[in-house]
C-alpha positions as CSV (number, residue, x, y, z in Angstrom):
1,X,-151.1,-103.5,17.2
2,X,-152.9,-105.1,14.5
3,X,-156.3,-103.7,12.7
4,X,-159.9,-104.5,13.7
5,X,-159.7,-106.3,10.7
6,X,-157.6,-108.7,12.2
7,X,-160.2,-109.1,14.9
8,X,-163.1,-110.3,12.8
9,X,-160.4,-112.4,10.9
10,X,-159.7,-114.5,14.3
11,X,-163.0,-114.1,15.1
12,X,-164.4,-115.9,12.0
13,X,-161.7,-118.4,11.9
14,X,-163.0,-119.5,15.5
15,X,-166.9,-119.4,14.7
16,X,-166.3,-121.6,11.7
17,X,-164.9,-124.5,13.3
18,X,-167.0,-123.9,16.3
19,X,-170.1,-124.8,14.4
20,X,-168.1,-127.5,12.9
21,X,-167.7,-128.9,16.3
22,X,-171.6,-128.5,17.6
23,X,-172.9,-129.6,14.6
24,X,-171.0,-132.5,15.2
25,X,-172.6,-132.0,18.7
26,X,-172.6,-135.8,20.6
27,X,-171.4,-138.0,17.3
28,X,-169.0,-140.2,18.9
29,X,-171.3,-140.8,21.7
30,X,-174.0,-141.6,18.8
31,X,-171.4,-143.4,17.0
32,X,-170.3,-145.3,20.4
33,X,-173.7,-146.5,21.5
34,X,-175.3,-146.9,18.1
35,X,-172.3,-148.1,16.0
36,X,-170.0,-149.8,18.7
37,X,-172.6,-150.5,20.7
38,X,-171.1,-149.4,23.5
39,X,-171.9,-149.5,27.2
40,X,-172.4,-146.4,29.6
41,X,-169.5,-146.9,31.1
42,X,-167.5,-146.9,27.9
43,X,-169.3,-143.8,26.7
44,X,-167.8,-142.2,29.6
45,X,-164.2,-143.4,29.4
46,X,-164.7,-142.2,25.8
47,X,-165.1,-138.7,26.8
48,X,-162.5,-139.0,30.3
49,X,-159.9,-140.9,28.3
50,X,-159.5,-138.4,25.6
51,X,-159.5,-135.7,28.3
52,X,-157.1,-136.7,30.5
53,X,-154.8,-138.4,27.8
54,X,-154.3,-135.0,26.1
55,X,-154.1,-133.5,29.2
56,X,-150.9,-135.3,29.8
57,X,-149.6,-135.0,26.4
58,X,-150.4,-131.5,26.5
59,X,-148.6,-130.9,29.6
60,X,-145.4,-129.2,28.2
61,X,-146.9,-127.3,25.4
62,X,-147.8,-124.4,27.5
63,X,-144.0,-123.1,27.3
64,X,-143.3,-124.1,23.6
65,X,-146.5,-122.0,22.7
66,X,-145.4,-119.3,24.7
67,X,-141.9,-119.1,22.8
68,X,-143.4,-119.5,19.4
69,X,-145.6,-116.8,16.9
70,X,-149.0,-117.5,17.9
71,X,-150.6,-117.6,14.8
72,X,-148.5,-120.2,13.0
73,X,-149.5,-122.5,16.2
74,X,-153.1,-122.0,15.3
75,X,-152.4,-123.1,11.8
76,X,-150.8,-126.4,12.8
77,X,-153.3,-127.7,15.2
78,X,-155.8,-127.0,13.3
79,X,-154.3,-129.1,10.5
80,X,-153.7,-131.5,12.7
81,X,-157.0,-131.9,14.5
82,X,-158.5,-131.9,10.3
83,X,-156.3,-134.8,9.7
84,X,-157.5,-137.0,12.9
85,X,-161.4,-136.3,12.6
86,X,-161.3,-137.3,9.1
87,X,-160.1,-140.7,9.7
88,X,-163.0,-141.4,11.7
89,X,-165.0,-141.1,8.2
90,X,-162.2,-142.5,6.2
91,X,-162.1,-145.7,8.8
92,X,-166.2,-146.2,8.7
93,X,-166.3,-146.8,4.8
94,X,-163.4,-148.6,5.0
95,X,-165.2,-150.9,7.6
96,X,-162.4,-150.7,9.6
97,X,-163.4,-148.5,12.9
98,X,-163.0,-149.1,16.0
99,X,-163.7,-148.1,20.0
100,X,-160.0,-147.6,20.2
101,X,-159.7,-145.7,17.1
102,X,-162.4,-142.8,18.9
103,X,-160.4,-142.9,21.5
104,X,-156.8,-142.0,19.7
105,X,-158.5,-139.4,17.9
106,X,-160.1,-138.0,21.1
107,X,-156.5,-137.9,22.7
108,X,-155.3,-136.3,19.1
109,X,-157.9,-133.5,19.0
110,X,-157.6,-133.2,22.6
111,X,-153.9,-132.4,22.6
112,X,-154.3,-130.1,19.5
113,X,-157.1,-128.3,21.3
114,X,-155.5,-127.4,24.1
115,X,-152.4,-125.6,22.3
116,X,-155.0,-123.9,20.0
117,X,-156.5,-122.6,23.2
118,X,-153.2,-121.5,24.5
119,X,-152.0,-119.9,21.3
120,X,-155.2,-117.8,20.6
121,X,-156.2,-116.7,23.7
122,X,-152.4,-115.4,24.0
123,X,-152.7,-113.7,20.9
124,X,-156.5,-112.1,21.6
125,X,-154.6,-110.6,24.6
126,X,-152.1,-109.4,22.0
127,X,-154.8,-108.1,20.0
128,X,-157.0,-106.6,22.5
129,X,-155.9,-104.3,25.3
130,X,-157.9,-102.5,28.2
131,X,-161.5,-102.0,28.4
132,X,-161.8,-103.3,24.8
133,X,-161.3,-106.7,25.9
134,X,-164.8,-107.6,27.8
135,X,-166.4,-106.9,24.9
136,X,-163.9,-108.6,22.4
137,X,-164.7,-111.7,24.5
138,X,-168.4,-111.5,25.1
139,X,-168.4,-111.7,20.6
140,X,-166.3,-114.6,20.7
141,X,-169.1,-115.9,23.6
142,X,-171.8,-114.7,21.9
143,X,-170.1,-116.7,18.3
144,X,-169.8,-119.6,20.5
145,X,-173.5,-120.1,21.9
146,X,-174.5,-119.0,18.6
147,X,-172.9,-122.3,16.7
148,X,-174.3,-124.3,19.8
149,X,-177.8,-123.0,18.8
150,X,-177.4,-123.8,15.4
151,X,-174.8,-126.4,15.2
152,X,-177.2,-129.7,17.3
153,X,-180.2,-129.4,15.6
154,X,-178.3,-129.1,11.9
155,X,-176.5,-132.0,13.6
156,X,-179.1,-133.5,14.6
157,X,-180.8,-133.2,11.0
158,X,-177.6,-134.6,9.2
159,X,-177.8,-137.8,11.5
160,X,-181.3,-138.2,10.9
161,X,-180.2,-138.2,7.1
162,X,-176.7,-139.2,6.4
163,X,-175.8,-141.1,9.9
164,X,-173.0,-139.5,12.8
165,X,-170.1,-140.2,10.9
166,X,-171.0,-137.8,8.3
167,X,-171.2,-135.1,10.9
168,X,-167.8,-135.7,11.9
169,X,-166.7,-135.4,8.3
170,X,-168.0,-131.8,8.8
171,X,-166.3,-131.4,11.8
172,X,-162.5,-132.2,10.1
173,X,-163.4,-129.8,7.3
174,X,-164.2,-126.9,9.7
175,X,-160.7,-126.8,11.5
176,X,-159.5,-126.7,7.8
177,X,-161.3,-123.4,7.3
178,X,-160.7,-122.3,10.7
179,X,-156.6,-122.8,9.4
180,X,-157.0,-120.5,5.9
181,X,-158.9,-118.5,8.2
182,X,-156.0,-117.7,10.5
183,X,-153.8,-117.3,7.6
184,X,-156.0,-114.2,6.6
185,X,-154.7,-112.6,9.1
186,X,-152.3,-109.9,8.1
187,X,-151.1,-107.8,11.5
188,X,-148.5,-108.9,13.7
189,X,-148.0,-111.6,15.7
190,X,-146.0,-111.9,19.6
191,X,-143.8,-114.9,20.6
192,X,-141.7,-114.6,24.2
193,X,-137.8,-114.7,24.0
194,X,-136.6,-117.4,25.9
195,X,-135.0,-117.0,29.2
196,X,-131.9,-119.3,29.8
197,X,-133.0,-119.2,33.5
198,X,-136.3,-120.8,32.7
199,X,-136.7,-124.5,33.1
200,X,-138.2,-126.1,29.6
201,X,-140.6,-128.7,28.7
202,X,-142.7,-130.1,31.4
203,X,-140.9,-128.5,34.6
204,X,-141.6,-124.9,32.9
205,X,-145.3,-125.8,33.4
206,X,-144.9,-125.6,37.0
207,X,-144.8,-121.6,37.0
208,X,-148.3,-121.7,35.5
209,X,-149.3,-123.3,38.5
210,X,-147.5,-121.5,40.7
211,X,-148.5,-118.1,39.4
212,X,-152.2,-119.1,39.1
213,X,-152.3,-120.3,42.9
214,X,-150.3,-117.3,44.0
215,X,-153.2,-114.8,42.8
216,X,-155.8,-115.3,44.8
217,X,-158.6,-114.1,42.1
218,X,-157.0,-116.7,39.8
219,X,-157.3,-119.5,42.3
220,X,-161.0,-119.0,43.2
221,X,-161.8,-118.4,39.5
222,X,-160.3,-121.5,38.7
223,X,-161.1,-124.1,41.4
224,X,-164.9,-122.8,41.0
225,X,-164.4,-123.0,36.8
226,X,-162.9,-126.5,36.7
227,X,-165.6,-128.3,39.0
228,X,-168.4,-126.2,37.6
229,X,-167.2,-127.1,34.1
230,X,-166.2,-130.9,35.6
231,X,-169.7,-131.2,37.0
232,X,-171.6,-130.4,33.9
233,X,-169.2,-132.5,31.4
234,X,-169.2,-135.4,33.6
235,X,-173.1,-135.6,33.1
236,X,-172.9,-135.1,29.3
237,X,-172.0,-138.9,28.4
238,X,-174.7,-139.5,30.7
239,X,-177.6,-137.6,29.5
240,X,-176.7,-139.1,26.0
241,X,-177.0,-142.3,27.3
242,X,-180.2,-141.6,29.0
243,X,-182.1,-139.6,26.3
244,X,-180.5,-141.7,23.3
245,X,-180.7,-145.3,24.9
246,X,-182.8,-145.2,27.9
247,X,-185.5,-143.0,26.6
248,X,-185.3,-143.4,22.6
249,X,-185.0,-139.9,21.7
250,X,-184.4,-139.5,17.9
251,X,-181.1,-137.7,17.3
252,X,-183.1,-134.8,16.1
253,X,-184.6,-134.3,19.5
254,X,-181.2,-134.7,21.1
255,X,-179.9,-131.7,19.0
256,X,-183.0,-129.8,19.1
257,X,-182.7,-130.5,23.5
258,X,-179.1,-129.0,23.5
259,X,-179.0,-126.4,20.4
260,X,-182.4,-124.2,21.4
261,X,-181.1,-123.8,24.7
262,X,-178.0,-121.9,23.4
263,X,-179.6,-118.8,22.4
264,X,-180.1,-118.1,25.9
265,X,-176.2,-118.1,25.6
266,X,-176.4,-116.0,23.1
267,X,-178.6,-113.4,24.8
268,X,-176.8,-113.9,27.8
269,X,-173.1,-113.0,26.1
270,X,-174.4,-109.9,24.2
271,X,-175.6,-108.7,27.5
272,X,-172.7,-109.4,29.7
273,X,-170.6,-106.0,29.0
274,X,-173.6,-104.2,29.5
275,X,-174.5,-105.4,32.7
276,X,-171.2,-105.2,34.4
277,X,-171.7,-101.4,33.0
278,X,-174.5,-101.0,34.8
279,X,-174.4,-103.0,37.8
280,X,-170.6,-103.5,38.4
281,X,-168.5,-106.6,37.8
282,X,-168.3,-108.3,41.1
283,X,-172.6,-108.4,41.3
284,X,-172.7,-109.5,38.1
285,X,-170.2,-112.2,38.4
286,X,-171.1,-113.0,41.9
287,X,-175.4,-113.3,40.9
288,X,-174.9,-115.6,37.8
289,X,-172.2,-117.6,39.3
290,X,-174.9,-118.4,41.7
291,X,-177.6,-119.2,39.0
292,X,-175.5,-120.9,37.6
293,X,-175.1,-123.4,40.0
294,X,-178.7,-124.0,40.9
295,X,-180.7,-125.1,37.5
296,X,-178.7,-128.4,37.0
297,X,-180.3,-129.9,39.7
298,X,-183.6,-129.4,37.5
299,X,-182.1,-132.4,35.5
300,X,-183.2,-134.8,38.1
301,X,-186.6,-134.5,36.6
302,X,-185.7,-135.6,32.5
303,X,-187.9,-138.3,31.7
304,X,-189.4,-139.6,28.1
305,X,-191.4,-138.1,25.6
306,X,-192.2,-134.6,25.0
307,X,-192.2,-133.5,28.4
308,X,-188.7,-135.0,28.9
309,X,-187.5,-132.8,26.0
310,X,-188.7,-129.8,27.8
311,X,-187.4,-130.1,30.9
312,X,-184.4,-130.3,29.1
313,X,-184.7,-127.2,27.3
314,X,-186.0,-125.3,30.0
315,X,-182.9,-126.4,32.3
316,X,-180.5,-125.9,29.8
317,X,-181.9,-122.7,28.6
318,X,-181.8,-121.3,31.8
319,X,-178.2,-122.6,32.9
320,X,-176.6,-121.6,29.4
321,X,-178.2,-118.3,29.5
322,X,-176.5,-117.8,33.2
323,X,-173.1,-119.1,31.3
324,X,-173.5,-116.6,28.7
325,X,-173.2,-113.7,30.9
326,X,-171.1,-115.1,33.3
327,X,-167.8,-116.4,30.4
328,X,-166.8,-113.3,29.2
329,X,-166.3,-112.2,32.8
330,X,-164.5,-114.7,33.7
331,X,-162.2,-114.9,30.8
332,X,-161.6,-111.1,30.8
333,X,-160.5,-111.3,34.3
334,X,-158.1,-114.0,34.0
335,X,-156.7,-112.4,30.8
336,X,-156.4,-109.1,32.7
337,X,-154.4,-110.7,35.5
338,X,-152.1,-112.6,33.2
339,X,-149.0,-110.9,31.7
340,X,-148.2,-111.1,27.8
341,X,-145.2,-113.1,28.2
342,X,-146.5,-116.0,30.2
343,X,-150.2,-116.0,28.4
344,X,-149.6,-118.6,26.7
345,X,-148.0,-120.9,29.2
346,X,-150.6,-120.0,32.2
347,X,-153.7,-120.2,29.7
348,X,-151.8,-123.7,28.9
349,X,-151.9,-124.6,32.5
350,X,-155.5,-123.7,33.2
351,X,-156.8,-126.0,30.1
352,X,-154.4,-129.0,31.3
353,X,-156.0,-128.7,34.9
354,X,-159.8,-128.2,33.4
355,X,-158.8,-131.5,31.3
356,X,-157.8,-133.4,34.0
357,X,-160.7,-132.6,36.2
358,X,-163.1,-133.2,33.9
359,X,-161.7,-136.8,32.8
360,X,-161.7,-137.9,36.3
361,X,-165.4,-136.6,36.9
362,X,-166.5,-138.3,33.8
363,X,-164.9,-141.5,34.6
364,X,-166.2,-141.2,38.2
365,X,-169.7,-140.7,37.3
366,X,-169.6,-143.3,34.5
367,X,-168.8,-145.4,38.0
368,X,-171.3,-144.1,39.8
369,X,-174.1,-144.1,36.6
370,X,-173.6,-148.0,36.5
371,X,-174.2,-148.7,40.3
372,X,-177.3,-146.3,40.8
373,X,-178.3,-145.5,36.9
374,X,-177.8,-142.0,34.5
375,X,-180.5,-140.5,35.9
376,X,-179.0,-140.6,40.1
377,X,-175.7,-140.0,38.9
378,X,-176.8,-136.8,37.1
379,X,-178.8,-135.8,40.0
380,X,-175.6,-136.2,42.8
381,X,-173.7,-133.8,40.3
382,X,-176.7,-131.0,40.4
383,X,-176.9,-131.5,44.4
384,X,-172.7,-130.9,44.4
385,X,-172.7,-128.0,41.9
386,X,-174.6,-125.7,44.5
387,X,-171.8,-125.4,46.7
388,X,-169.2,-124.3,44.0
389,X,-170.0,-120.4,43.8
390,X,-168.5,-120.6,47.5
391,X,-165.3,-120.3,45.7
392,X,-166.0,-117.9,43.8
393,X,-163.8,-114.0,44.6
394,X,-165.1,-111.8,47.2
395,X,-165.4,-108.5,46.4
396,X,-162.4,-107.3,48.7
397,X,-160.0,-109.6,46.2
398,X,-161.7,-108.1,42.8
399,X,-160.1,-104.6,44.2
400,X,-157.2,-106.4,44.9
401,X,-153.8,-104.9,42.4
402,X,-153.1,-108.4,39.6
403,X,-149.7,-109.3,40.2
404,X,-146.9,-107.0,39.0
405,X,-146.4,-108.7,34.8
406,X,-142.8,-109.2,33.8
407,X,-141.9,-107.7,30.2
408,X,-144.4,-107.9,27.7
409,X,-144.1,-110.0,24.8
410,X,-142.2,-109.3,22.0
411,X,-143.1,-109.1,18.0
412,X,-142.9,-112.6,16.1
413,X,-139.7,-112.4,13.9
C-alpha cells in the first residue's frame, strides 16, 4: 500500500491539468465560431465527433490498461494528449489550422482521456481502500469544481487578452505537469496478470458490459449517469452558441457564467462524506439525484444582457452544487462494486458508453438546435432530464451484497 504521500502526489498531478483544461474552458468552440466561423451545427459535431471517434478507438483499451502498471499509463497519455493540444497553437501561427484539424485532436485527446480515466481510477482503488475512499473522492471532486471555479473566468480573461488559442497552449502544458507529476509518485503500482482464457482486444471489452449490466446498482447508476451527463453535454455547444453568437456575450462573461457556479461544486463535494454521515447514503444520493435533475430546465429562461448572465449563474450554481455532493457518491459506489483486477477494464467500459452517448446527444441536439433554435433545443433536454432519477437504485438494491470480486490485482513488476 503506498503512503498518503502518494495520494496528494496523484491528487495534484490531476488538479493541475484539470485547471489546465477549464481554463481552456469552451476554446475550440470560441475558436470554431470566431476563427472558423463555424455554424451551430458544426459546433456540435465538434464536440459529438471527438466523443464518439475516441470512443471507438478507445474501445479495446480497457483490457490493455487493466494488464499494464497503472502509473506508467498515466504518464503516456498525458504526453500524448500535450503533444496534440499544442499543435492547435503550433498550426494557428503557422496559418495553417483547420475545422478538421480540431476535430483529430478532439478524437486524440479523447482517446488518451479515456485510458487516463481507466488507469487512475484503477490505481485510486489501489490506493485507497474501505471507508477511506468516499472521502478520497469527494477531494478529487472538490479539486475538480475548484479548477472549474477558477479555470473560466482566468480563461475567460486570457481570451479577452491573448485570443482562445493561447488558452489551449495552456491547456497542452498542464497534461505535461500532470505527467512529471505522476512520476513523483514513489509507492507501488498494480497491473492484472493475464488470463490465457480471457479474450483480448475489443472482445475482452465485452465482460465490462456484461459485469456492469449484471449488477443491478451498476446498471441504474449508469443508465441514469450517462443520460444525465449526455443531457447536459449535449446543451454545452449550444449554450456557447447562444450566449457567444446569439446574444454577444464577451468571453469574459462566458467564463465568469460557468466558473462562479462551480464553487457550489466545491461546497457541495466537501460536504458529501458528511452528509451521507449523517443522513445515510441512499437519501443522500436519492435527494440530489433528484435536484439534480430539475434546475436545467431553468435554462429555458437565458436571454441577453446582465440578466441573461444571472440566470445562468443561478441555474448552474444550483445544478453544480447538486453534482458536487452527488459525484463522489456515485464514484465511490461503483469503485466499491468493482474488483481490482477488472477496474481498469469496467472503468474503461463505463467512459466508452458515457462517450458514445454523449456524442450522439450532441449531434442530435445540434439537429434539433437548427430546426427550432439553441434556446428550444436546450429547453427539450431540461424537460427530458426530469425523468432520469427514475433510474436511479432503490434502497432495497444499495443493501444488496456487490458481486463476489475475482483475485485482486497484483504488484507492477
Amino acid at each position: 500500500m503506498s503512503t498518503e504521500s502518494d495520494l496528494r502526489r496523484l491528487r495534484s498531478a490531476y488538479a493541475v491539468s484539470t485547471y489546465g483544461s477549464w481554463t481552456a474552458f469552451g476554446a475550440f468552440q470560441l475558436i470554431a465560431v470566431r476563427v472558423l466561423h463555424a455554424s451551430p451545427f458544426a459546433v456540435s459535431l465538434l464536440e459529438a465527433a471527438g466523443l464518439a471517434v475516441a470512443a471507438v478507438v478507445a474501445f479495446p483499451l480497457g483490457p490493455w490498461v487493466e494488464h499494464r502498471a497503472k502509473r506508467p499509463v498515466m504518464v503516456a497519455t498525458d504526453l500524448v494528449r500535450f503533444a496534440a493540444m499544442a499543435s492547435v497553437p503550433v498550426a494557428y501561427f503557422l496559418g495553417l489550422l483547420s475545422y478538421v484539424q480540431l476535430l483529430v485532436v478532439s478524437v486524440v485527446s479523447g482517446t488518451a482521456g479515456i485510458a487516463f480515466t481507466a488507469a487512475s481510477g484503477a490505481y485510486l482503488k489501489h490506493l485507497v481502500r474501505g471507508d477511506r475512499l468516499l472521502a478520497a473522492n469527494g477531494r478529487f471532486e472538490a479539486t475538480a469544481w475548484a479548477a472549474t471555479a477558477a479555470g473560466p473566468p482566468l480563461g475567460g480573461a486570457l481570451v479577452g487578452l491573448l485570443g482562445p488559442v493561447v488558452t489551449v497552449l495552456a491547456d497542452s502544458l498542464s497534461y505535461l505537469l500532470s505527467a512529471l507529476g505522476v512520476l513523483r509518485i514513489r509507492g507501488g503500482d498494480t497491473a492484472t496478470p493475464r488470463d490465457p482464457a480471457t479474450r483480448p482486444g475489443a472482445a475482452g471489452l465485452l465482460e465490462g458490459w456484461r459485469f456492469i449490466l449484471h449488477d443491478t446498482v451498476l446498471r441504474r447508476l449508469f443508465l441514469n449517469s450517462v443520460l444525465v451527463g449526455g443531457l447536459i453535454m449535449a446543451t454545452t455547444p449550444l449554450l456557447a452558441v447562444l450566449l457567444l453568437g446569439r446574444y454577444h456575450f464577451p468571453a469574459w462573461q462566458y467564463g465568469l457564467a460557468f466558473g462562479v457556479p462551480a464553487l457550489g461544486g466545491f461546497v457541495g463535494a466537501r460536504l458529501s462524506a458528511r452528509l451521507v454521515k449523517r443522513h445515510g447514503r441512499y437519501r443522500v444520493m436519492a435527494v440530489f439525484g433528484w435536484l439534480r435533475s430539475l434546475f436545467p430546465l431553468g435554462l429555458a429562461f437565458v436571454g441577453p444582457g446582465v440578466p441573461g448572465l444571472l440566470t445562468v449563474i443561478a441555474v448552474e450554481g444550483l445544478l453544480i452544487t447538486c453534482m458536487g455532493v452527488f459525484n463522489p457518491i456515485n464514484a465511490t459506489e461503483r469503485l466499491q462494486r468493482i474488483p481490482l483486477d477488472r477496474a481498469a477494464r469496467i472503468l474503461g467500459t463505463w467512459t466508452v458508453g458515457s462517450r458514445l452517448v454523449q456524442a450522439a446527444l450532441m449531434l442530435l441536439w445540434g439537429v434539433l438546435a437548427g430546426l427550432v433554435g439553441p434556446l428550444a433545443a436546450i429547453t427539450v433536454a431540461g424537460v427530458l432530464l426530469l425523468a432520469t432519477p427514475l433510474l436511479l437504485p432503490r434502497r432495497a438494491h444499495l443493501s444488496g451484497p456487490a458481486p463476489a470480486p475475482r483475485t485482486g490485482g497484483v504488484p507492477a513488476a
